[in-house]
Backbone bond lengths (Angstrom), bond angles and torsions (degrees), N, CA, C in turn:
res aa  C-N    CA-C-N  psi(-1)  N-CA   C-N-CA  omega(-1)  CA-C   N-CA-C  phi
1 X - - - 1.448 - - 1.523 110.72 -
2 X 1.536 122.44 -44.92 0.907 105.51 177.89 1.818 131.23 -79.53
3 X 1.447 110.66 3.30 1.050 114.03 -165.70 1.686 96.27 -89.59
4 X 1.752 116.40 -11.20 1.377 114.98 175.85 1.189 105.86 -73.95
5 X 1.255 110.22 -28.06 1.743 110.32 -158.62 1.412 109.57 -66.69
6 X 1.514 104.32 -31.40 1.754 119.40 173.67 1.202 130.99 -93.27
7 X 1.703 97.28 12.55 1.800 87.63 173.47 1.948 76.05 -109.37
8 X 1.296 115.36 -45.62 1.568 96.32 -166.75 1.866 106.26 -54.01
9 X 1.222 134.93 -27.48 1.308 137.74 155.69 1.077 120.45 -28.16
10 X 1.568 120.22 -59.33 1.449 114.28 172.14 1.680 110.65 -82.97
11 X 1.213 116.68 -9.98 1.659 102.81 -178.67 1.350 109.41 -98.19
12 X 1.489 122.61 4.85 1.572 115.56 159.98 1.686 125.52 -91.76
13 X 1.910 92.99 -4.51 1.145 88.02 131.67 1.647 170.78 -28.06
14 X 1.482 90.55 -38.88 1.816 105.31 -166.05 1.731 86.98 -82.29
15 X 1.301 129.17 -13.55 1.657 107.01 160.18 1.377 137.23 -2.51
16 X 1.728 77.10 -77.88 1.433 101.44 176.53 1.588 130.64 -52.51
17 X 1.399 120.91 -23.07 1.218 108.74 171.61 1.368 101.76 -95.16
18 X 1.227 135.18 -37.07 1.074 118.96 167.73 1.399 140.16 -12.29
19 X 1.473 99.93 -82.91 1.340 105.67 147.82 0.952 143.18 -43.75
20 X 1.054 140.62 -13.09 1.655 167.21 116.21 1.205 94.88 -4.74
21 X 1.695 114.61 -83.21 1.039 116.33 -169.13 1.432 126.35 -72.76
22 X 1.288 129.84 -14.85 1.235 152.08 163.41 1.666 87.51 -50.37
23 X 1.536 119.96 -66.69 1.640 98.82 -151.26 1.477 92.83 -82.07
24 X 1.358 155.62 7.35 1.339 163.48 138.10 1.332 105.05 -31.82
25 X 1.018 118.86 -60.05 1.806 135.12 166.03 1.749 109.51 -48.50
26 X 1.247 108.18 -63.70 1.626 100.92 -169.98 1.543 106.59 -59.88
27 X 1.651 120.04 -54.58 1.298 123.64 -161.82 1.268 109.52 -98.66
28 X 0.971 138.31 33.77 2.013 134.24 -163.19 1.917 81.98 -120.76
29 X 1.075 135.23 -36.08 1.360 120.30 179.15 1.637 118.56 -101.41
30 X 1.253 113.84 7.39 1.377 135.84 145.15 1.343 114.63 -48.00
31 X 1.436 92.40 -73.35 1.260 104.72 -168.59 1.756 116.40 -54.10
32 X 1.509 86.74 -45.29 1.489 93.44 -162.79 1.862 120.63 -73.99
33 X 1.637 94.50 6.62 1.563 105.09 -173.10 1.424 136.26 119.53
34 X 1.718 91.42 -33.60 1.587 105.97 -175.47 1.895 106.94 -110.35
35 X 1.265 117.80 93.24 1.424 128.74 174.80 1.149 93.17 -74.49
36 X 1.459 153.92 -6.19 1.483 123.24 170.12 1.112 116.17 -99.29
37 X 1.951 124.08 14.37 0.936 141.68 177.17 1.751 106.15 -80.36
38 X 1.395 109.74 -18.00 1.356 111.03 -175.53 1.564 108.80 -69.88
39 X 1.273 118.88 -55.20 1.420 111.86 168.46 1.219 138.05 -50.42
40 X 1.677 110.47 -16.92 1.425 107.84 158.12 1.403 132.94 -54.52
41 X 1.439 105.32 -48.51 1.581 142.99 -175.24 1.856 100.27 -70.60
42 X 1.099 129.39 -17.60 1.380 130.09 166.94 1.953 112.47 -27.75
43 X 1.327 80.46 -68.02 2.028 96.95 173.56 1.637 102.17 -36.15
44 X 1.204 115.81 -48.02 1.384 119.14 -147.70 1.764 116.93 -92.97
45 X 1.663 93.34 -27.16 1.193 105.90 174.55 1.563 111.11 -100.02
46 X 1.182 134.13 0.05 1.081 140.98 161.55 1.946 126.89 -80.00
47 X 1.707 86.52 -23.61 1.480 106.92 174.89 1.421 114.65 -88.15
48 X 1.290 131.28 -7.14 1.374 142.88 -130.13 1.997 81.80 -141.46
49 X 1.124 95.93 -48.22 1.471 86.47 174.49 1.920 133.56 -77.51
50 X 1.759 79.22 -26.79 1.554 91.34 179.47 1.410 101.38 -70.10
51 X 1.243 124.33 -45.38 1.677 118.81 172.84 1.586 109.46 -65.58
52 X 1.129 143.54 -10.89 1.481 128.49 166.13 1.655 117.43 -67.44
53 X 1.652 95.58 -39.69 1.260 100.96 -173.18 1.239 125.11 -91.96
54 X 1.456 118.51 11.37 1.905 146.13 176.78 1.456 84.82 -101.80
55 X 1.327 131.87 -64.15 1.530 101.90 -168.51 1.589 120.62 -74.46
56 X 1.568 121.99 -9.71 1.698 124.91 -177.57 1.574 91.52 -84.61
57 X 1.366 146.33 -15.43 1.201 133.34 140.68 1.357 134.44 -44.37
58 X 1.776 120.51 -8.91 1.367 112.83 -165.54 1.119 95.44 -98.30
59 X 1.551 118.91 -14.52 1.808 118.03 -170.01 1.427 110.45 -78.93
60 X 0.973 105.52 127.29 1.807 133.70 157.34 1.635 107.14 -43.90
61 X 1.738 103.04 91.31 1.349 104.93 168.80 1.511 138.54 -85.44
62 X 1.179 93.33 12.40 1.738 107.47 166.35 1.478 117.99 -101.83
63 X 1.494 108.61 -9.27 1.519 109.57 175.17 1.622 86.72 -123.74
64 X 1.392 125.41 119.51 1.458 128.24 144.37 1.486 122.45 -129.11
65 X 1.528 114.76 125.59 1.601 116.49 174.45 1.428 114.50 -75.88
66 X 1.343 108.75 -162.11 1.659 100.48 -166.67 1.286 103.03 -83.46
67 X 1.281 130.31 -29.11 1.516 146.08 -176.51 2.121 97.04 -50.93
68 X 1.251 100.62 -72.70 1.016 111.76 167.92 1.570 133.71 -43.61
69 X 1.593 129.15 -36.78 0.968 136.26 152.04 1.886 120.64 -53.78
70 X 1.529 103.22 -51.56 1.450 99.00 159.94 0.925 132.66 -23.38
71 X 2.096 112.17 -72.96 1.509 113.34 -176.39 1.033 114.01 -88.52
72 X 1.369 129.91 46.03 1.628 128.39 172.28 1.482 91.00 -138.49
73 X 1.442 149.60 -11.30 1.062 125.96 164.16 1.502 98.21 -121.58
């Protein structure tokens, strides 16, 4: 049991890029000139987020390291 608890530990990891790529979506057509390109990308950054926040569910919130405290506050 506990050896699940530590692989889902490191796989609620992949958050973080997620979101990554989520804000890749909002600001990448900012940048590039076309802001009404952001509302296209809605779908995409909304999908990108729903998977960040399915894997910060796999972490064990009675055990958090400092790593872990970071990306939750």
């Amino acid at each position: 049991m506990n050896k699940i608890l530590v692989i889902l530990k490191y796989v609620a990891y992949l958050n973080i890029p997620l979101i990554l790529g989520a804000l890749y979506f909002i600001y990448a057509p900012i940048f590039k000139g076309e802001p009404s390109g952001t509302v296209e990308n809605i779908p995409k950054v909304l999908l990108f987020l729903g998977f960040a926040l399915s894997f910060t569910s796999l972490r064990d919130m009675k055990r958090i390291d400092k790593m872990g405290r970071f990306v939750i506050e």
